[in-house]
N, C-alpha and C positions, 0 to 999 in steps of 0.2 A: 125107548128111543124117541116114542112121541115126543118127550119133556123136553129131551134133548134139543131136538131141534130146533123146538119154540123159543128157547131158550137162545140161540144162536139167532132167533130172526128179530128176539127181541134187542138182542146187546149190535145188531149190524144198523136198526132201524134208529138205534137213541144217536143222540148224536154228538161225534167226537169231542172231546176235553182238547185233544192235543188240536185240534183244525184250526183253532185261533192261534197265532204266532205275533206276540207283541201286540198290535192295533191292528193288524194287516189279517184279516180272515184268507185261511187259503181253501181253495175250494176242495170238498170231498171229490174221490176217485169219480166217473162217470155225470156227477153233478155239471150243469152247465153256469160257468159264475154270469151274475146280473151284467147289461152293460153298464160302463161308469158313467157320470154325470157327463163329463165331455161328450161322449158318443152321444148321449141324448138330448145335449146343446145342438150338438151340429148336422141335427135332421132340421127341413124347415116341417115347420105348424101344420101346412096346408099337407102335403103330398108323402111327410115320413123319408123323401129319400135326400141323400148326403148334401152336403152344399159343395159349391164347388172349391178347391184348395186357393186362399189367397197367395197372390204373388205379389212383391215388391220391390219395385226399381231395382235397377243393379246400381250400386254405389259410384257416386263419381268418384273419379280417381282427384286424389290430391295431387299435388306439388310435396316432393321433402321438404321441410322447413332447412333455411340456409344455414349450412353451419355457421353458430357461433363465433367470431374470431377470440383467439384468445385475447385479456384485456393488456395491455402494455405498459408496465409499470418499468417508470426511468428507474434507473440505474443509481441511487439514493447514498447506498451503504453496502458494506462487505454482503450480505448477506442476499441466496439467490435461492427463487421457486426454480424447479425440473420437475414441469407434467408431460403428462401421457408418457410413464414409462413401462417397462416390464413389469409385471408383477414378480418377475423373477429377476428382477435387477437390486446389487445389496448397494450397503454403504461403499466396500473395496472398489465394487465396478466403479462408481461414478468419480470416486479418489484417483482412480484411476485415470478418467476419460478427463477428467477437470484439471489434473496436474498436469497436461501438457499445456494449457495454457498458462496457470501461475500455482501459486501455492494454496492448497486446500488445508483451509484449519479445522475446518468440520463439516461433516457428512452425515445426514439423519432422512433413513428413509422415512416416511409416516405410514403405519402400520395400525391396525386395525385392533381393538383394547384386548377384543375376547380372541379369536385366533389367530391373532399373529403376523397374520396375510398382509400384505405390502398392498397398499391403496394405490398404488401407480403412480405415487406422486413425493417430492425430498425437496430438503432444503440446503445449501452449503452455504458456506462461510469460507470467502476466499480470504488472501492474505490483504488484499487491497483493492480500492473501490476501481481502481484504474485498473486490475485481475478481471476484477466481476465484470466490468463494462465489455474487457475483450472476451471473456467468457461466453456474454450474450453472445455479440459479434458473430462470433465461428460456430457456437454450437447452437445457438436456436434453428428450429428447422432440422437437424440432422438426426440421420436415421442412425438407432442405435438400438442393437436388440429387436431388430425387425419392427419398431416404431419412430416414428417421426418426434423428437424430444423439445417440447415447451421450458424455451430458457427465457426468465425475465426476472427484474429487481424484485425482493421481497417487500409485500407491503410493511410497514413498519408495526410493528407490537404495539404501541399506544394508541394505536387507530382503530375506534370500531366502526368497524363495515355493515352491521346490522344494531336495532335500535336495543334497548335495555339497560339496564342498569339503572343508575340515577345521573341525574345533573344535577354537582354541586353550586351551580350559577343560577338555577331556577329557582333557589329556594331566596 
């Protein structure tokens, strides 16, 4: 029984394989772990006791920044932007809401590549520029589907808004 036991003070005294876990040593049972480098920053030099906790300012409050207006694009050509709408608003709805002012030739909501999801934002194509103009007219501004709907002319397709591409004139 003597061997025995020796044997048991030897395998409790080596010390654990499993105690290291990845990088992070975890401390044996009744072991007390070192403090960290932090605690031992935040004694001072002189006297060993804590420093005291910094405070800082409480934050000014801002202002919101103003909302944006939306930008106002004349009334050009058949073709009309509708922002801030439902995300659950389809092509039928706005065929819909747009044929009581004139004739709608087409309706494309803009939708999102990978799921599907409706970006809040469409284009139509009314029957005529003097359709689209009253179109603005009555529905910019009106609340539809529990949002306020952005109606104005679509910038035209030839037009780039941001810089790239090439200029065939610079060369």
């Amino acid at each position: 029984m003597g061997d025995d036991s020796n044997a048991k003070k030897k395998r409790a005294a080596a010390p654990n394989p499993l105690a290291r876990v990845g990088s992070t040593r975890v401390p044996e049972p009744g072991s007390h772990p070192e403090p960290s480098s932090s605690r031992r920053a935040s004694r001072n030099a002189d006297d060993g006791s804590p420093r005291p906790a910094r405070t800082r300012p409480p934050r000014e409050r801002r202002e919101p920044k103003p909302r944006r207006a939306p930008e106002d694009v004349e009334v050009t050509c058949e073709r009309l932007y509708v922002g801030n709408l439902s995300y659950d608003a389809g092509e039928d709805d706005l065929k819909e809401l747009f044929g009581s002012v004139g004739t709608v030739q087409l309706a494309e909501v803009v939708s999102h590549k990978n799921t599907q999801r409706s970006k809040g934002y469409a284009f139509l194509e009314m029957g005529s520029i003097d359709e689209a103009r009253r179109a603005v007219e009555q529905l910019h501004d009106k609340d539809f589907m529990g949002r306020k709907m952005v109606v104005s002319g679509a910038k035209s397709v030839g037009r780039q808004q941001s810089g790239g591409g090439t200029n065939s004139d610079a060369n």
